[in-house]
C-alpha positions in Angstrom: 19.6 -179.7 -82.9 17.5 -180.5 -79.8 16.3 -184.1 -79.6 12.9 -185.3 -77.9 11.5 -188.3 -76.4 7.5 -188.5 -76.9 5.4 -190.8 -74.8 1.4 -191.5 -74.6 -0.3 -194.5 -74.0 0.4 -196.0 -77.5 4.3 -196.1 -77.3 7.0 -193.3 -77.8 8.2 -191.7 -80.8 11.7 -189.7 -81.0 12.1 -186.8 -83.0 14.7 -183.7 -83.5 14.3 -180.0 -84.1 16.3 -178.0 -86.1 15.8 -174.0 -85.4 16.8 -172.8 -89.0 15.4 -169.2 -88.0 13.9 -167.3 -85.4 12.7 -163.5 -85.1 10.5 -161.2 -83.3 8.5 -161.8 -86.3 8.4 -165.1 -87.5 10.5 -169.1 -87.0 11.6 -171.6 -89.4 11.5 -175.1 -87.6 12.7 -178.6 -89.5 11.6 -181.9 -87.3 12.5 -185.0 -88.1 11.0 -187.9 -86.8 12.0 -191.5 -86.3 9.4 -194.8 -86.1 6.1 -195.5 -87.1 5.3 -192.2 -87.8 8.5 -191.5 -89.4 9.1 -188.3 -91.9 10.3 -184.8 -92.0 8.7 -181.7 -91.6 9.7 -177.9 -91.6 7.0 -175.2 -89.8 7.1 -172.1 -91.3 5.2 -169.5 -88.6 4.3 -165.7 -88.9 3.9 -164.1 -85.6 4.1 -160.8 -83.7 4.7 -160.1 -79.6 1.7 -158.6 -77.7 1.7 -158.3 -74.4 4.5 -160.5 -73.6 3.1 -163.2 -75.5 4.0 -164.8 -79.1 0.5 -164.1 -81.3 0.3 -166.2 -83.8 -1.0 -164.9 -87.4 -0.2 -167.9 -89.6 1.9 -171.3 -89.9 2.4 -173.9 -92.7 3.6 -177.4 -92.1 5.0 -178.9 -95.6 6.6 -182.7 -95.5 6.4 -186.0 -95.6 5.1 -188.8 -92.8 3.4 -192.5 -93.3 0.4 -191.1 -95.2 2.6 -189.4 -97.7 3.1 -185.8 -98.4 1.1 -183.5 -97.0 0.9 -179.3 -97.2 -1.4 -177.5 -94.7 -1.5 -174.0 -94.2 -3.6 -172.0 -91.2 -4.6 -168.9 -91.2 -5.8 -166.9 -87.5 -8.1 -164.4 -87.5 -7.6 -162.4 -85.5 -4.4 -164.0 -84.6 -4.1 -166.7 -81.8 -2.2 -166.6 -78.7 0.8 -169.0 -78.1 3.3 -169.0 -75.2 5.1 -166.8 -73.7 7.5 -164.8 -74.9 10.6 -163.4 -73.7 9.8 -161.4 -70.2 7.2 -163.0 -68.2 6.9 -162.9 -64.3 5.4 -165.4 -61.9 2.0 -165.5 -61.5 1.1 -163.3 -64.7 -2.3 -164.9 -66.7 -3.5 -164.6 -69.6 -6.7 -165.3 -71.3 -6.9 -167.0 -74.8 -9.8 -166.4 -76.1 -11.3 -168.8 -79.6 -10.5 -167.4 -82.8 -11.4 -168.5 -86.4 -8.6 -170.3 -88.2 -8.8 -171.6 -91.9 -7.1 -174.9 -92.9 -5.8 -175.2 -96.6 -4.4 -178.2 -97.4 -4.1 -180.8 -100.4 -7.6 -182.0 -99.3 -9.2 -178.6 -100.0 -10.0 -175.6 -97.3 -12.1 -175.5 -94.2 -12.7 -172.9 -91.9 -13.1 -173.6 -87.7 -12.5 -172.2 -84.4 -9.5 -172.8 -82.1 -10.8 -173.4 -77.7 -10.3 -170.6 -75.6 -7.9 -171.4 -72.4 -5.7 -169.3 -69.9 -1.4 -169.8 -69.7 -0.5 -168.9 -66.1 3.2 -168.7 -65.7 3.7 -171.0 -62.9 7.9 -170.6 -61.8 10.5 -168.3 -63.0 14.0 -170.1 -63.0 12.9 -173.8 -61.5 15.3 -176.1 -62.1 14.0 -179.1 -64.3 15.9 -182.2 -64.8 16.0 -184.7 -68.2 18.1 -186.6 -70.0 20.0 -183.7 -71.7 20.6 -182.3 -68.4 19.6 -179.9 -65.7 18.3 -176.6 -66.8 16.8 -173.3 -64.9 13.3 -172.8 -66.8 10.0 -171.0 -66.6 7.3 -173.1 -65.7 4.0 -172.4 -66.7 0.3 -174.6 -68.0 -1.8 -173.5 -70.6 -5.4 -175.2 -70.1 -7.5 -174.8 -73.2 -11.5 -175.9 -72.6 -12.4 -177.8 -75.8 -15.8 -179.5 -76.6 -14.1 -182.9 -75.8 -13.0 -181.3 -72.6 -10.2 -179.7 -70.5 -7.0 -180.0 -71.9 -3.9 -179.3 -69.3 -0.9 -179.1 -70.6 2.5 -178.2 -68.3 5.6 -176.6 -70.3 9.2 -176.6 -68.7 11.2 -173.7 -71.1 14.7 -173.4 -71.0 15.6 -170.0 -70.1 19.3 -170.5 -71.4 18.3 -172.0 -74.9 14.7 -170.8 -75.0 13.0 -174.2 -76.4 10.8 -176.8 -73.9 12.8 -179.4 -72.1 9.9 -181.0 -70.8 6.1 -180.8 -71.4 3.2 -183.2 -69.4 -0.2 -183.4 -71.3 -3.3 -184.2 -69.9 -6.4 -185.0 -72.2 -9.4 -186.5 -71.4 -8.6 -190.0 -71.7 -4.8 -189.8 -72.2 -1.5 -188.7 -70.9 1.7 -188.0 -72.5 4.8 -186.5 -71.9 7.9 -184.6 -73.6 11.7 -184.9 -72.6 14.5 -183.2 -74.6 17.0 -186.3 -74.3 20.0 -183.9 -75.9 21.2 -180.8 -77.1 23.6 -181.6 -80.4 
């Protein structure tokens, strides 16, 4: 279980994940969170590696939060690019380009497209410190350019466990940051 501290400008909100499964091919992820937003969710994602990157092809969130249940399912087409995957070097860039996603959910379907960005991989083995420790990560920001504007945000990845340990977001108008606080 790996246990997170969320902070923007309208408080903080705690919350744990739970890796139940993870493959070359697809995850299984349980969060729990605590507070005014409090519920429990599991992800269930489809993906494939290209090009040193995880591409997503679909992911459903099922659970429960402060509006009540809720069931949404999105499909990529093609599929979308995510983070980096397992081999990455300094420096390497990538482009995201927009792709069409649909939305099913208990409020009916609708169809959209995600913003196009870059993810440059910033530092290889930088040594991040948090609450549950000092870890040797890779660095790198993914800016995605959406019609509200530019969207920065700054990922710290264990190499050792292979999750974030710390993430800084930047949106026009907000801040917020991400801080594994332990590692149970």
């Amino acid at each position: 279980n790996y246990i997170y501290r969320y902070a923007d400008t309208s408080g903080s909100t705690e919350f744990t994940n739970r890796w139940e499964e993870f493959t070359a091919t697809g995850s299984r992820l349980v969060t729990t969170r605590s507070g005014a937003n409090a519920g429990s969710s599991t992800y269930v994602s489809r993906h494939t590696v290209v090009d040193d990157l995880f591409v997503l092809e679909t992911s459903t969130a099922t659970g429960t939060d402060g509006g009540g249940p809720f069931r949404n399912t999105m499909t990529y087409q093609p599929a979308a690019m995510g983070d980096p995957a397992f081999r990455v070097c300094e420096g390497r860039t990538w482009t995201i380009p927009a792709v069409g996603v649909t939305s099913q959910s208990l409020r009916g379907q609708f169809s959209s497209q995600t913003d196009p960005g870059t993810i440059r991989i910033v530092a290889i083995r930088e040594s991040v410190t948090v609450p549950a420790g000092t870890f040797p990560t890779v660095r790198y920001t993914k800016t995605m350019n959406s019609g509200r504007g530019q969207v920065l945000d700054e990922f710290w990845k264990s190499i050792e466990h292979g999750v974030t340990v710390k993430r800084n977001s930047a949106v026009p108008g907000a801040v917020a940051t991400e801080v594994l606080l332990s590692i149970k």
